[in-house]
MARTORSE-932867 format. One record per atom (N, C-alpha, C): x negated, y negated, z negated; residue number from 1. Coordinates in steps of 0.2 Angstrom, whole numbers, plus 2048, in hexadecimal, padded with zeros to 3 digits. Example, Ala and Ser with C-alpha at 12.3 -4.5 7.8 and 13.67 -1.06 7.14 Angstrom:
7BE;81C;7D9;1
7C2;816;7D9;1
7BE;810;7D9;1
7C0;80B;7DD;2
7BC;805;7DC;2
7C0;800;7D9;2
This chain:
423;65F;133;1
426;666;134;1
42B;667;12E;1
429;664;128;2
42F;667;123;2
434;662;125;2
435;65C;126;3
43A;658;129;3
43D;65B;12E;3
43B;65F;134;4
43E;662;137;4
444;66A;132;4
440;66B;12E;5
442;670;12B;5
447;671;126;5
447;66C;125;6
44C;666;120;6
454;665;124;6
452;663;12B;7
455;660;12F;7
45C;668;12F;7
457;66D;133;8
45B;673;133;8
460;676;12F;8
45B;677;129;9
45F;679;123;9
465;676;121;9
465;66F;122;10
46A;66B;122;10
471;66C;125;10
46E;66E;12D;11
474;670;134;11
476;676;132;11
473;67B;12F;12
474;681;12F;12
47A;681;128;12
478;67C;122;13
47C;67D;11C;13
483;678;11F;13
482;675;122;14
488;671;125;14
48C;673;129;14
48A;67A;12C;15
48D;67D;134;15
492;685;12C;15
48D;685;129;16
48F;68C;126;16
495;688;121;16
495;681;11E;17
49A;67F;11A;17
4A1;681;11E;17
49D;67C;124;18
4A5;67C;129;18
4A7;683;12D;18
4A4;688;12E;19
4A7;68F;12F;19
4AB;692;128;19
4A8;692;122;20
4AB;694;11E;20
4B4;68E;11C;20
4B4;689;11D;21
4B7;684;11C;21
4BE;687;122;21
4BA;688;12A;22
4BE;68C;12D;22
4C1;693;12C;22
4C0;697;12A;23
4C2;69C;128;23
4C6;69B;122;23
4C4;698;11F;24
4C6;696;117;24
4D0;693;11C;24
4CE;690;11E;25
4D5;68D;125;25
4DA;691;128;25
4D7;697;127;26
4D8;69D;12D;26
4DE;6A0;129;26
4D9;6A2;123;27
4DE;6A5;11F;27
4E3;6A2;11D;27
4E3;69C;11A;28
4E8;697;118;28
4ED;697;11D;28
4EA;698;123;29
4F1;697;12B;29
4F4;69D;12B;29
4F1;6A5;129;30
4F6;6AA;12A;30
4F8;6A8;122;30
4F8;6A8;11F;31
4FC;6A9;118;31
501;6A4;11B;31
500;69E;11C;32
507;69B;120;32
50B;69D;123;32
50A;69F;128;33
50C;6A5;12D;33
511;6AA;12B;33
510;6AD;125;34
511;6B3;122;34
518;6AF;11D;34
516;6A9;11B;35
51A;6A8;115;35
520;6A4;11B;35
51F;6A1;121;36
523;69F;125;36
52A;6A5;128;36
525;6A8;129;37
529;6AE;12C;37
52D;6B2;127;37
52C;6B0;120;38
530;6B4;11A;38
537;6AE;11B;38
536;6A7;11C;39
53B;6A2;11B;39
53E;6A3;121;39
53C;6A5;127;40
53F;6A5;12C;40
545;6AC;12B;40
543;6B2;129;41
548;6B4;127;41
54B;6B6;121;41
């Protein structure tokens, strides 16, 4: 049972890396966006 519980914890810190990781992305994309659109005009 704590082997399963191990296992979890694990999926859950490695699901929550990569959403913050994504978001972390998200932002990084409009700020390009924003600095794109400043060079374009």
């Amino acid at each position: 049972m704590k082997k399963d519980r191990q296992v979890v914890l694990a999926a859950v810190a490695k699901n929550g890396f990569a959403l913050e990781f994504a978001s972390h992305e998200l932002k990084n994309d409009e700020i390009l966006q924003k600095v794109s659109n400043l060079n374009i005009v």
